[in-house]
C-alpha positions as CSV (number, residue, x, y, z in Angstrom):
1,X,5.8,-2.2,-11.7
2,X,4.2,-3.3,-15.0
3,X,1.3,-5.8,-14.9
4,X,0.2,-8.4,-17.4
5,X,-3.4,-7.8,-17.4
6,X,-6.0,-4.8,-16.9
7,X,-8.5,-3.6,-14.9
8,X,-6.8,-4.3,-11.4
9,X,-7.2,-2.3,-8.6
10,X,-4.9,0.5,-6.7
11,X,-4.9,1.6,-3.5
12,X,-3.2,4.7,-2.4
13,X,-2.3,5.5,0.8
14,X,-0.7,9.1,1.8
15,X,0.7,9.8,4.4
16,X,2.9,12.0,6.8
17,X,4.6,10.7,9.7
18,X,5.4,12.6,13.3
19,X,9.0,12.6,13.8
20,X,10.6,9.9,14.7
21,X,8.1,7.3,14.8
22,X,8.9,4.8,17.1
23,X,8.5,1.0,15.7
24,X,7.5,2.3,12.2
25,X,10.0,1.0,9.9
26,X,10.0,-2.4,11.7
27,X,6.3,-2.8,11.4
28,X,6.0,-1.2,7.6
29,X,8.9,-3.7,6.4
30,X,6.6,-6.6,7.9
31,X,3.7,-5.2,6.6
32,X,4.7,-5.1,2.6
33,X,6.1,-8.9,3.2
34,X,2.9,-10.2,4.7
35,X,0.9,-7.7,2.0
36,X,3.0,-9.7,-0.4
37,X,1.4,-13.1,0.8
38,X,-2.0,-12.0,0.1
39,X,-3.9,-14.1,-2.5
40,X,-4.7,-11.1,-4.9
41,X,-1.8,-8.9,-4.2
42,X,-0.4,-8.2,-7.3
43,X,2.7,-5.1,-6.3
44,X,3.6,-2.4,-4.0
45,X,5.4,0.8,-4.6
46,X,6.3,3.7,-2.6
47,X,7.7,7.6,-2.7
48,X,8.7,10.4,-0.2
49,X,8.8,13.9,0.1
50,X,7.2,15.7,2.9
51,X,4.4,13.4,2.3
52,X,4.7,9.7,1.8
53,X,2.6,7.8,-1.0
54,X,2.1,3.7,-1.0
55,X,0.6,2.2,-4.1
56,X,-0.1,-1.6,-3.5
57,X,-2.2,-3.1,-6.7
58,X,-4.6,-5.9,-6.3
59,X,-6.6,-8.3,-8.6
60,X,-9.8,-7.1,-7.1
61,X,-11.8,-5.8,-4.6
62,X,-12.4,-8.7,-2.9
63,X,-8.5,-9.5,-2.2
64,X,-8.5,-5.3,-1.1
65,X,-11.1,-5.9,1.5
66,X,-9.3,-9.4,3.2
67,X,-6.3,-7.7,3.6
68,X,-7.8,-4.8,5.5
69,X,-9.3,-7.5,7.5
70,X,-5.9,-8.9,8.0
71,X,-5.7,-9.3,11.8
72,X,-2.2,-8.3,12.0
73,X,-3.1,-5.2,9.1
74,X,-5.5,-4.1,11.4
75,X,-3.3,-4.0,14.4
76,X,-0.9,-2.0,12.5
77,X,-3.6,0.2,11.5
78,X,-4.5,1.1,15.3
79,X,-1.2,1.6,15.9
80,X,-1.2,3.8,12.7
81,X,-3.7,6.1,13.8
82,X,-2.1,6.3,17.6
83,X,1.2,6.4,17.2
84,X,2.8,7.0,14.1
85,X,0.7,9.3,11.5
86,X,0.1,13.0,11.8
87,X,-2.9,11.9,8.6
88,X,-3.5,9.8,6.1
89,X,-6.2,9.3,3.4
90,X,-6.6,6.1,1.5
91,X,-8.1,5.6,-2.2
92,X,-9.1,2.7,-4.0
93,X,-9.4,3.1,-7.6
94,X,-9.9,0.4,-10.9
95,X,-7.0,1.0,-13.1
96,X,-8.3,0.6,-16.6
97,X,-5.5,1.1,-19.1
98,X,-1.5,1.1,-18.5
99,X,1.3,1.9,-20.5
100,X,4.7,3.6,-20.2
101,X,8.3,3.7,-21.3
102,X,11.6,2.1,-20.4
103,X,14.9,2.8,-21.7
104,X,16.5,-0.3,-20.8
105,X,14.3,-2.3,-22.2
């Protein structure tokens, strides 16, 4: 994911799932679309190992805090907590500078 401005904001969820989590993929698939439909919501990106780590980046702190409120977020979250995750621990951090490297570009 490469953005066209800086600072923006990251948030960082890890995770690790029990096994088997019933409902899970369902729910994180809807999630990331409605995530997408925030005002503010700028990308997501996600990796997995024994541990599972979201990124989603936002424009600012402002557009992180409505869709925490999200109604539907929030259910997810309950659920979250309930049914699905052994832990997780969320950071919010301002990214400041960017860069990288491509070879197909």
């Amino acid at each position: 994911m490469k953005t066209s401005f800086v600072p923006y904001y990251a948030v960082i969820f890890t995770s690790r799932k029990r096994p088997e989590p019933d409902g899970y993929s369902e729910t994180a698939d809807c999630m990331e679309e409605l995530a997408r439909q925030q005002p503010g919501f700028i990308g997501i990106e996600h990796a997995q190992s024994k541990i599972s780590i979201t990124i989603s980046y936002w424009e600012s702190p402002e557009a992180i805090a409505a869709w925490k409120a999200n109604v539907d977020h929030l259910e997810a979250q309950q659920r979250g907590r309930k049914d699905w995750y052994e832990f997780y621990q969320v950071r919010v951090c301002r990214v400041e500078r960017e860069y990288g490297f491509d070879s197909e570009r």
